[in-house]
C-alpha positions in Angstrom: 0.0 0.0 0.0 1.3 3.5 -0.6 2.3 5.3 1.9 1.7 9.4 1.6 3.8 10.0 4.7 7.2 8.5 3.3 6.4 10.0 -0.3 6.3 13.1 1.2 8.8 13.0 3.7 11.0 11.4 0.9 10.2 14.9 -1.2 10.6 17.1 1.6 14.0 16.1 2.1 15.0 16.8 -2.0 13.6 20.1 -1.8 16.3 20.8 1.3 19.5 20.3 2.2 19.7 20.6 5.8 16.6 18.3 6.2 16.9 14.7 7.2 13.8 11.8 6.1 13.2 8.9 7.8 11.2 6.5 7.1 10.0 4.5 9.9 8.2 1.4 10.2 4.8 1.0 11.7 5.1 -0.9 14.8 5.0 -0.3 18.2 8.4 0.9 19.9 10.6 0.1 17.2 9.6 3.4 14.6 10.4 5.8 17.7 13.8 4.0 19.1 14.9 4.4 15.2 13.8 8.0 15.5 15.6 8.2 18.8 18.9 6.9 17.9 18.5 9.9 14.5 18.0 12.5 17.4 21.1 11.4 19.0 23.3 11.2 16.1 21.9 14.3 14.7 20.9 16.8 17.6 18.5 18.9 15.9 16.7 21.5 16.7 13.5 20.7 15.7 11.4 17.4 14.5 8.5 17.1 12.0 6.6 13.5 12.5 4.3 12.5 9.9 1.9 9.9 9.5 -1.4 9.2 7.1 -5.0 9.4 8.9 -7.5 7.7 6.6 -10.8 9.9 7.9 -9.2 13.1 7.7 -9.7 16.3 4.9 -6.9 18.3 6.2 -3.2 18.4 7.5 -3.8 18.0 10.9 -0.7 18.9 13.9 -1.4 16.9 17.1 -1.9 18.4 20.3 -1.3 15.5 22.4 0.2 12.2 22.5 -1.5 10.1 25.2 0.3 7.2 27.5 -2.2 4.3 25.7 -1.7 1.8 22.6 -4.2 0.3 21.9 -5.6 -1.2 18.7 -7.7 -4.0 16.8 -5.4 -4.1 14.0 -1.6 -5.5 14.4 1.4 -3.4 13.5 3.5 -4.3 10.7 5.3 -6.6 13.1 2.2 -8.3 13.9 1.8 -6.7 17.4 -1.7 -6.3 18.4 -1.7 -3.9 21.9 -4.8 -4.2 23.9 -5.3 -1.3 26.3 -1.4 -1.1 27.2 0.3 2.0 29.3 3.4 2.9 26.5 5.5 3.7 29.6 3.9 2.0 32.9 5.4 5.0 35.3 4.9 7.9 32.4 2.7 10.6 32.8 -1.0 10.7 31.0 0.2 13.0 28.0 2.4 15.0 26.1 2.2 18.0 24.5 3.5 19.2 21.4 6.2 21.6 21.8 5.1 24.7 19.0 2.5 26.9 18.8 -0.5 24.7 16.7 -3.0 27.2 16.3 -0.3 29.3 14.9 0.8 26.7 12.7 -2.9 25.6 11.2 -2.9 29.6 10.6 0.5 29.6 8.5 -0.7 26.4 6.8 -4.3 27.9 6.0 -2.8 31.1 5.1 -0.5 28.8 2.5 -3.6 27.7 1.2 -3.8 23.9 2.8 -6.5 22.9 4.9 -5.5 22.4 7.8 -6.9 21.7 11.5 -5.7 21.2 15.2 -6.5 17.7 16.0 -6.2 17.0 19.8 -5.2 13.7 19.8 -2.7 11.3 17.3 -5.2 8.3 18.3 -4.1 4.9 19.8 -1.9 3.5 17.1 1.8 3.8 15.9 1.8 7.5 15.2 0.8 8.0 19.0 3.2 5.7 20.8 6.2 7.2 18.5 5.2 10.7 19.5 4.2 9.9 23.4 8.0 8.4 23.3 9.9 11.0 21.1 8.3 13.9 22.9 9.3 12.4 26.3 13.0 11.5 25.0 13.2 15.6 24.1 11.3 16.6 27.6 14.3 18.8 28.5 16.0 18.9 25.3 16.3 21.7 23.3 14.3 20.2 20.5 10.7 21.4 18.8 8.5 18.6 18.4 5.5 17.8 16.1 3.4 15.6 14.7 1.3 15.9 11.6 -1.0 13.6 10.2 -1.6 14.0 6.9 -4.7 12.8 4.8 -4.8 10.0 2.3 -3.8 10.4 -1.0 -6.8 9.6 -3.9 -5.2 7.2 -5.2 -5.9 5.2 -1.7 -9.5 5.8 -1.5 -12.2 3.3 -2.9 -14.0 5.5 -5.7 -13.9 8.7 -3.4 -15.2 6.9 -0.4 -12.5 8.2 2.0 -11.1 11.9 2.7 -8.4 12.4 0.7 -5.9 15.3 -0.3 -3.6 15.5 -3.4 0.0 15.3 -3.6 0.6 18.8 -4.6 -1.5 20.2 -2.0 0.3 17.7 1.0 3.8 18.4 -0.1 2.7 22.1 -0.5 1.6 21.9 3.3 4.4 20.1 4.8 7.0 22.5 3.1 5.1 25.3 4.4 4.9 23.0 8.0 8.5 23.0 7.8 9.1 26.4 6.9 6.8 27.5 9.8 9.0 25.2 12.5 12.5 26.7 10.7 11.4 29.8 11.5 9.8 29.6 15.1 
């Protein structure tokens, strides 16, 4: 299945040099201890995390990652988590570290839909940014996550939300731009 988050982060990083793409697999742990070990070898100031959202119509920055996975449908590894703490002794949330109402502005002014969504759900996308975000708790790192919308091509005749191409990559660069500059 294509995946809209690697295309574009894959994109993102040709159209700029001092950007680094990863693309992380989806299970459980694994896609943020590779994003962890990146952090350490690269010490950036600031992190972008994407991922796809199949009922959403806009970009949509994540308010909070919450201390749960928990999902009907394995990971790519197979792992099926039923109601599980990520960390047992962690705390209920995090919070994204940059401004997101400021953001969806930036992105709407752009031209992108775009919409604060105040949670990143149960699956992959929230148990790598509940554990990035408390890896940089202290750091000085800007964190983020963005879930972006499905591409057409991925929905059954126009049965799903969708977004094209053009318009994601044109609100992720402008996403990026926005966090460069904050």
């Amino acid at each position: 299945m294509e995946n809209p988050s690697a295309w574009i982060a894959r994109e993102a990083q040709a159209a700029g040099a001092e950007l680094k793409a990863l693309v992380l697999p989806v299970e459980f742990g694994r896609a943020a201890a590779i994003t962890i070990a990146a952090l350490e070898e690269f010490a950036p100031s600031w992190l972008i995390m994407l991922g796809q959202a199949a009922d959403r119509n806009a970009i949509t920055p994540e308010r909070v990652a919450i201390n749960l996975a928990h999902s009907s449908e394995p990971d790519n590894a197979g792992f099926t988590p039923w109601e599980q703490l990520i960390e047992p002794h962690g705390p209920v949330g995090y919070f994204s570290s940059l401004p997101l109402s400021l953001l969806v502005e930036y992105l709407q002014k752009a031209g992108v839909p775009a919409q604060v969504s105040n949670t990143a759900g149960t699956y992959v996308c929230n148990d790598l940014f509940y554990r990035v975000m408390a890896y940089i708790q202290g750091k000085p790192i800007k964190g983020v996550f963005i879930h972006i919308p499905l591409f057409p091509s991925q929905t059954l005749q126009g049965g799903k939300p969708s977004m094209t191409r053009d318009l994601t990559l044109q609100g992720v660069n402008a996403a990026i731009s926005f966090v460069m500059t904050y």
